[in-house]
C-alpha positions in Angstrom: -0.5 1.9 -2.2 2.4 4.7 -2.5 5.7 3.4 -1.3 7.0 6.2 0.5 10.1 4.4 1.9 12.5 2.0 1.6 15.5 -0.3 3.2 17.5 -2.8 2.1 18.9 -5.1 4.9 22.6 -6.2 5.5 23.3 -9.9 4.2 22.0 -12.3 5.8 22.9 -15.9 6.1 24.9 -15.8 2.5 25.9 -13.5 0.3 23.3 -13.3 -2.4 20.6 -12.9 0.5 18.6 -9.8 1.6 15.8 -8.5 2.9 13.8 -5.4 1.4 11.2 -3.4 3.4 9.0 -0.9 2.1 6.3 1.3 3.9 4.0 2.9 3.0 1.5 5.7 3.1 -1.7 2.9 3.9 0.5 2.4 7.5 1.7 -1.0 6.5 5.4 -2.2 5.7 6.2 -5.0 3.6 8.6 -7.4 3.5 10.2 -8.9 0.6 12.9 -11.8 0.1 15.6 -11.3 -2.4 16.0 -14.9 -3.1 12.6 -15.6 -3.7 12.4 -13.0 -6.4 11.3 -10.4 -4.1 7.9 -12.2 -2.9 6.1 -10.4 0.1 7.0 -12.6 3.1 5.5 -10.4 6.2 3.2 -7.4 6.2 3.5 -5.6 9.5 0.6 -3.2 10.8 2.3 -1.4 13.8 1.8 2.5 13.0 -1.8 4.5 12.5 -0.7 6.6 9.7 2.0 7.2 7.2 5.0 5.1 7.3 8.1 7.9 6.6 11.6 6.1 7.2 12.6 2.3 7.8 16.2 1.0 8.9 17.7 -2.3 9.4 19.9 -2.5 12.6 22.0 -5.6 14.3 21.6 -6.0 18.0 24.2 -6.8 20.8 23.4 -10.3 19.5 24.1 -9.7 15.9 20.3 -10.3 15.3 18.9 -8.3 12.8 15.5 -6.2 13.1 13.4 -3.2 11.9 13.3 0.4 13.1 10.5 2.3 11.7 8.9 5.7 12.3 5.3 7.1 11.2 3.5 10.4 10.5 1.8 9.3 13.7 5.2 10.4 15.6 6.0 6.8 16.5 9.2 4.8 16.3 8.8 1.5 16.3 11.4 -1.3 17.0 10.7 -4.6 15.4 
């Protein structure tokens, strides 16, 4: 797998806590949890080809999710 992207999230919850995503060119994105020594939590499969940019946004709601866009010329909100 070559990472070709990567995001770090805003805090979450408490200070020492973030999230990490990573996608990649095998059309997945990965999810890591920086207090649990950066284990994988989620993979997501939304795109059919090369992931190319991630970012982490806040809604109206203050609830935080993922944008990501592919090779295959979709953006996906998550």
């Amino acid at each position: 797998m070559e990472v070709i992207c990567l995001a770090y999230s805003p805090q979450i919850s408490s200070p020492d806590r973030f999230w990490l995503a990573s996608g990649s060119r095998d059309k997945l994105i990965t999810i890591f949890d920086s207090r649990e020594e950066y284990e994988a939590v989620t993979v997501l499969e939304q795109h059919k080809s090369t992931i190319t940019q991630l970012q982490f946004y806040s809604d109206s709601e203050d609830k935080l999710s993922l944008m990501s866009c592919s090779a295959d010329k979709t953006i996906v909100k998550k």
